[in-house]
C-alpha positions in Angstrom: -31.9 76.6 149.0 -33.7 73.9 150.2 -36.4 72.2 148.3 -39.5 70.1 149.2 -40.7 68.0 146.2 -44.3 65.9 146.7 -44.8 63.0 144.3 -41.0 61.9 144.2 -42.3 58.7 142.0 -43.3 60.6 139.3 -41.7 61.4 136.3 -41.4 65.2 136.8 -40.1 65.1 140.3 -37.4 61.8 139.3 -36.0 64.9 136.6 -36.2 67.4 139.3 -34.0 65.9 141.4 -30.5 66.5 139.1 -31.9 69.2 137.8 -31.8 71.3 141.5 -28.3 69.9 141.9 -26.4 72.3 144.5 -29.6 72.9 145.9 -30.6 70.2 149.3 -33.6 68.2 148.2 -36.2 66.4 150.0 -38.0 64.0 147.9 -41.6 62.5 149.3 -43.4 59.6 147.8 -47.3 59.1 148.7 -46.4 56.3 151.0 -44.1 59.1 152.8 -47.0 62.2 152.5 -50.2 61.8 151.5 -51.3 65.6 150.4 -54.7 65.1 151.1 -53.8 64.9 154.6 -53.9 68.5 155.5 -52.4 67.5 159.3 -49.5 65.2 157.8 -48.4 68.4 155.2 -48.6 70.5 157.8 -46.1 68.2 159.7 -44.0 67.6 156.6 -43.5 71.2 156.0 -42.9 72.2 159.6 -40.4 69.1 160.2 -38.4 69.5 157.0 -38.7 74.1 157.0 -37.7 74.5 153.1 -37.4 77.6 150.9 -40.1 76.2 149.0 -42.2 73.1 148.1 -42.5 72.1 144.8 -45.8 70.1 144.0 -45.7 67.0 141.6 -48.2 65.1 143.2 -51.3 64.8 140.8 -54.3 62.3 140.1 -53.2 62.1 136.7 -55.7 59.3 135.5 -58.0 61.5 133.0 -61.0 58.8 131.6 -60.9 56.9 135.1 -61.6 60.8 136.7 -64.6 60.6 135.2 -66.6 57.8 137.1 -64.3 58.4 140.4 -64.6 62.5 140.2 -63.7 62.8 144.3 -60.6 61.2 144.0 -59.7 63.5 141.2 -60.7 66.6 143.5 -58.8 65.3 146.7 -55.6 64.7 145.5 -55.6 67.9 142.5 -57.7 70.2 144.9 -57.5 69.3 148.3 -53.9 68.4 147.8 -52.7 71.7 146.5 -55.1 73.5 149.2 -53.1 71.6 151.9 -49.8 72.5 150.5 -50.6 76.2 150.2 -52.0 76.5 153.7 -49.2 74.6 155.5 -46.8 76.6 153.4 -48.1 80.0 153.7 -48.2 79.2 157.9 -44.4 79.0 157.2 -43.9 81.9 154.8 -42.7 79.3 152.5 -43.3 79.4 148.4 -45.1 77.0 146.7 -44.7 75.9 143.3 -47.8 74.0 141.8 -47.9 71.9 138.8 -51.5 72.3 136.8 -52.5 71.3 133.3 -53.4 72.3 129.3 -56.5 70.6 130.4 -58.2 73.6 131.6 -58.8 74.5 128.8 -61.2 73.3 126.3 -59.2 73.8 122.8 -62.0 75.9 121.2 -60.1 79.3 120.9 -58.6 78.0 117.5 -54.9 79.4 119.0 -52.4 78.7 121.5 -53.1 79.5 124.9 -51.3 81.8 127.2 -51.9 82.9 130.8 -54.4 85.2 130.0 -56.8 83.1 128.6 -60.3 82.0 130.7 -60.1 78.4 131.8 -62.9 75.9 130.5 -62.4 72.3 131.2 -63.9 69.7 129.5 -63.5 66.9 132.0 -63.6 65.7 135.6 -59.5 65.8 135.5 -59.2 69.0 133.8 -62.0 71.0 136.5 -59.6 68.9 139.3 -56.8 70.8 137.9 -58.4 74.2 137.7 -59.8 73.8 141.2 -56.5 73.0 142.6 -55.0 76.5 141.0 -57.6 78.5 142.5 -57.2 76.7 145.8 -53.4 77.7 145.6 -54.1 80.8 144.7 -56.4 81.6 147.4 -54.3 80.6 150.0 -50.5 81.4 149.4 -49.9 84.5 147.4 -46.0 83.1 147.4 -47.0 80.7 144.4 -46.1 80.0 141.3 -48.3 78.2 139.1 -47.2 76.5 136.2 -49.2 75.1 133.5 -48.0 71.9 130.8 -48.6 69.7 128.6 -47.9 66.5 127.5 -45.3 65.8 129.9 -42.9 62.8 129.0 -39.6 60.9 130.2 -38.2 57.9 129.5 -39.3 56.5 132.5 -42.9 56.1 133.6 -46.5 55.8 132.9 -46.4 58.1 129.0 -47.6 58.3 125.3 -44.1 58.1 124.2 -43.6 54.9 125.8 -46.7 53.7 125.0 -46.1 53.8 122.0 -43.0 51.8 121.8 -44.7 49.0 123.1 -47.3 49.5 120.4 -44.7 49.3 118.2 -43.4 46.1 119.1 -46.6 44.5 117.9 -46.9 46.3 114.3 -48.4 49.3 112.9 -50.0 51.9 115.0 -52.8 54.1 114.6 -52.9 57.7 116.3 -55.2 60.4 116.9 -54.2 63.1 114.5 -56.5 65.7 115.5 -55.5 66.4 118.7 -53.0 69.3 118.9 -50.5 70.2 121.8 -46.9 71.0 123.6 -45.2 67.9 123.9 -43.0 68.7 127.1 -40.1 66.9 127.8 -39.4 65.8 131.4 -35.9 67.0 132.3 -36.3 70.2 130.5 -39.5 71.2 132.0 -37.8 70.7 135.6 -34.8 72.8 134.4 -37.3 75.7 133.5 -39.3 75.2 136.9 -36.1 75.4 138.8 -35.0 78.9 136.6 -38.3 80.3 137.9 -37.9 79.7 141.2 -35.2 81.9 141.1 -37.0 84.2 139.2 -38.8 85.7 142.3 -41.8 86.5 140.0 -45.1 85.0 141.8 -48.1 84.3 139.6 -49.2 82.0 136.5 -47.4 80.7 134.0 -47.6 78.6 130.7 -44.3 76.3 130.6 -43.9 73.3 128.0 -42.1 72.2 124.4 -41.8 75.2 122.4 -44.3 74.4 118.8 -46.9 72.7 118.8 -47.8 68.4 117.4 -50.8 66.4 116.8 -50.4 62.9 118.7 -49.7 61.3 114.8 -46.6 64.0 114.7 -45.2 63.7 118.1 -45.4 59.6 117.1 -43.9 60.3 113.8 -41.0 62.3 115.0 -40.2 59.6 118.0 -40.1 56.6 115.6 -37.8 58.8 113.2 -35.4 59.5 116.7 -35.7 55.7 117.8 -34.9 54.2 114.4 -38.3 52.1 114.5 -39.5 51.3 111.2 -43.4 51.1 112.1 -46.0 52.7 110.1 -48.1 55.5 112.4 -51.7 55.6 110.4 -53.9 59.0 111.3 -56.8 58.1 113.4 -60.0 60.2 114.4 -60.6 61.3 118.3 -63.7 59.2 117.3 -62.2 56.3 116.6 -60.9 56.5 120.2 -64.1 56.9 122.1 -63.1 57.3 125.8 -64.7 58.5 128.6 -63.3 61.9 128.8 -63.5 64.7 126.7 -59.7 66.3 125.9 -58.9 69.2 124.5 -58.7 69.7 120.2 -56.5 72.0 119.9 -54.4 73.7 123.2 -50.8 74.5 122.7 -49.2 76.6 125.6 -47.4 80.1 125.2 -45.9 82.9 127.9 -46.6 86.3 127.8 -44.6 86.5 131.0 -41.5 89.2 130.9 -39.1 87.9 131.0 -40.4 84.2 129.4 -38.9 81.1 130.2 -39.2 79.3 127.0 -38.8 75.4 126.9 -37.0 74.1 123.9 -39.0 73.2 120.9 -40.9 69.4 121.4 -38.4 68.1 118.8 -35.2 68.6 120.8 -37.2 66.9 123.6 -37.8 63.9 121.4 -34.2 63.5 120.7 -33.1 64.1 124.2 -35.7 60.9 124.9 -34.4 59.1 122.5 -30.9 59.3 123.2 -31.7 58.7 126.9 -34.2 56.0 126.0 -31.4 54.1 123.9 
């Protein structure tokens, strides 16, 4: 099968790449396709004809969303529009990438496919936009929500937080709850759906749930760094946009594809992080 991936410098699409071994795989970098140029992904699609075009492209920057909304909207909206028209023009699939941040944490439970969207920020209604766009335009789509996504490589809270670490103690928001998703295993589950043949929504990150003080807790313990991690407030954090308290992701799709739990992704960090 051949496979179209946009945002090859990301961290997601850099662990898609072995994880589609035996599959062909183009990778495209913004320099190489800017997705909110509808006439260049119409060209990209056309030139390269795959089975189906993974999206990893995002406007990922959540408090900078805030005072530059429209560059939120053309990359997460626009962007995912452009991919579903020029790929539905082909009969091609289209796997989109979206985000826990559609929601706004207040149900006081996990979250699973069924649940009504409510975003809380610029990033999270770019997100949401972008799912109905796909949806609207290619009804050969998945659509996979996560959370938390980390590797060792890249712009992340994990390695953040090593850095932090370096200097002495750290202090982290512990009342903040979510699926800490591990990279390489989140691109393995993407790549069992798309062979799945089921179209729709779906909820895919580290099995459990963490607060940001836990997920810090359990890395440290997997590193062997002897830092203390203090509990912070979300308050004594102010930043621009609001997040999500409490949104850990479930399936109720039949048959699920289930993530491991967030602690086997911290080890697997760690152990490719050493």
């Amino acid at each position: 099968m051949k496979v179209l991936v946009t945002g090859a410098a990301g961290q997601l699409a850099r662990a898609l790449v072995p994880a589609l071994a035996g599959h062909q795989v183009v990778t495209l970098d913004r320099a190489a396709l800017d997705v909110s140029d509808l006439a260049a992904v119409r060209s990209a699609v056309a030139a390269n004809a795959p089975a189906v075009v993974i999206n990893a492209a995002a406007y990922n920057h959540v408090d900078q969303a805030e005072s530059e909304p429209e560059a939120a909207q053309r990359v997460n909206r626009d962007g995912a529009r452009n991919l579903a028209v020029a790929t539905a023009e082909h009969g091609t699939a289209l796997l989109h990438v979206s985000s826990d941040y559609v929601f706004d944490g207040e149900a006081g439970r996990p979250y699973d496919e069924r649940d009504v969207p409510n975003p809380l920020s610029a990033y999270g209604r770019s997100k949401l936009a972008g799912e109905e766009a796909v949806r609207e335009s290619n009804p050969r789509h998945f659509v996979v929500r996560t959370a938390w996504v980390y590797a060792p490589v890249g712009r992340n809270f994990p390695n953040t937080m090593r850095r932090l670490a370096a200097r002495g103690p750290v202090r982290v928001v512990d009342d903040q709850t979510g699926s800490p998703t591990y990279a390489p295993h989140l691109a393995e589950g993407l790549v069992r759906l798309l062979t799945s043949g089921g179209y729709g929504t779906y909820h895919m990150a580290g099995a459990g749930a963490a607060t940001w003080h836990a997920f810090t807790v359990a890395l440290f313990a997997a590193l062997g760094v002897d830092r203390e991690v203090e509990r912070a407030s979300t308050a004594e954090f102010p930043s621009p946009a609001r997040r999500p308290r409490f949104a850990p992701l479930v399936t109720t799709r039949v048959p699920p594809i289930v993530l491991p739990h967030w602690q086997e992704g911290v080890a697997a960090y760690a152990h490719a992080a050493a």
